[in-house]
C-alpha positions, 0 to 999 in steps of 0.5 A, a space after each residue: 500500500 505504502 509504494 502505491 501511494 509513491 507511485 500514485 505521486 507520479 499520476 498527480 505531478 503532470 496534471 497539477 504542473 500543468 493546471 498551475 502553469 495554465 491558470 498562471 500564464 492567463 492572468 499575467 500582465 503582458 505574459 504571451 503563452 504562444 511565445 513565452 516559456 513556462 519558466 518565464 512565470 517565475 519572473 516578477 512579483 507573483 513569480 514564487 508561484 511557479 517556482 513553487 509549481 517546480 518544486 511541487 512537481 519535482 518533489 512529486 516526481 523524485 518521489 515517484 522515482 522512489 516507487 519506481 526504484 522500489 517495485 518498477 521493472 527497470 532501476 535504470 529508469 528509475 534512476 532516469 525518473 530521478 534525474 527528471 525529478 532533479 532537473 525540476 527541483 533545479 529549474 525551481 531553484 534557479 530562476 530563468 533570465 528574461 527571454 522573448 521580451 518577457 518581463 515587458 521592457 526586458 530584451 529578446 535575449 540577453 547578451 550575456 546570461 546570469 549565472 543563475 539562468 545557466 544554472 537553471 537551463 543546466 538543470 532543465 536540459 538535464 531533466 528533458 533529456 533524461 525523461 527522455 530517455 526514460 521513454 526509451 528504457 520504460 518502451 522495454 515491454 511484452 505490450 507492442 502498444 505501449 513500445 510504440 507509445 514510449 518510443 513516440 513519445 521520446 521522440 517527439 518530447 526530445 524533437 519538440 523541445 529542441 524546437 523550443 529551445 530554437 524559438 527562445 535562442 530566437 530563430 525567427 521561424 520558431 520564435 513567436 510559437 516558442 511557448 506553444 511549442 514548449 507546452 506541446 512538449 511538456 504534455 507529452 511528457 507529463 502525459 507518458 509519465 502519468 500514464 507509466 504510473 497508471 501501468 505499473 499500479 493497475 497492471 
């Protein structure tokens, strides 16, 4: 019973992020969804909000991690699960620099980025690429659906936020759909996360 609560954590973290970052965007002054990143809502006064939207998220999914590690069918992916968990709780502590002109008055990109903003796309590359990869390690399965599933999914979360991260390094054919992007691939991941910890519980 106590690691179906663990891994129960990995079903709430995706929907919650999501649901959060959404009611935030649409009532943040001069915040454009099409074009910002998720990570700019951490910027200004009401910015605590999505920093603790991270670090909500992370800790949900580090602690999914545990369940997997505990009763999962790959410790490797596990251990993928907990780099993802990582890179979450990183980007919450380390806040993005300014992109695509958000805060309002801010430049599209900044000539030389802060350290703290490195850190934070540190921690978020290394979370992308290990989710990932957990696509990869989880497709491993007697089910030919859910190979094809997984395998898709990796493909696509690691396409699109290549895509995205395009748009925010300002290429002009991406750059006014960044944030659109950018949340195309944060729901395919969340969604193959939610739906591995509904397999491992109900199968």
């Amino acid at each position: 019973m106590e690691n179906q609560v663990l891994l129960a954590c990995g079903m709430a973290a995706g929907p919650l992020f999501t649901i959060a970052y959404l009611v935030e965007g649409a009532g943040r002054v001069g915040y454009r969804p099409l074009r910002h990143p998720v990570s700019s809502l951490a910027l200004g006064r009401a910015g605590w909000s999505q920093t603790l939207n991270f670090l909500f998220a992370g800790l949900l999914s580090l602690i999914f991690a545990v369940g997997l590690w505990r009763d999962g069918p790959s410790c490797w992916g596990a251990l993928l699960i907990g780099a993802w968990a990582v890179g979450l709780l990183g980007a919450g502590v380390f806040r993005t620099d300014p992109v695509s002109g958000y805060p309002v008055g801010t430049p599209d990109q900044l000539q030389h980025p802060t350290r703290v903003g490195a850190l934070h796309d540190l921690f978020s590359l290394i979370g992308f690429l290990a989710l990932a990869g957990a696509c990869f390690v989880f497709a491993l399965s007697n089910s030919l659906g859910w190979v094809l599933y997984s395998i898709a999914s990796g493909v696509l979360f690691a396409t699109t936020m290549a895509l995205a991260s395009a748009a925010f390094s300002q290429h002009q054919r991406w750059v006014d759909l960044g944030g659109l992007i950018q949340r195309v691939s944060l729901t395919i991941g969340w969604t193959w996360q939610t739906l591995l910890a509904v397999r491992i519980l109900y199968t």
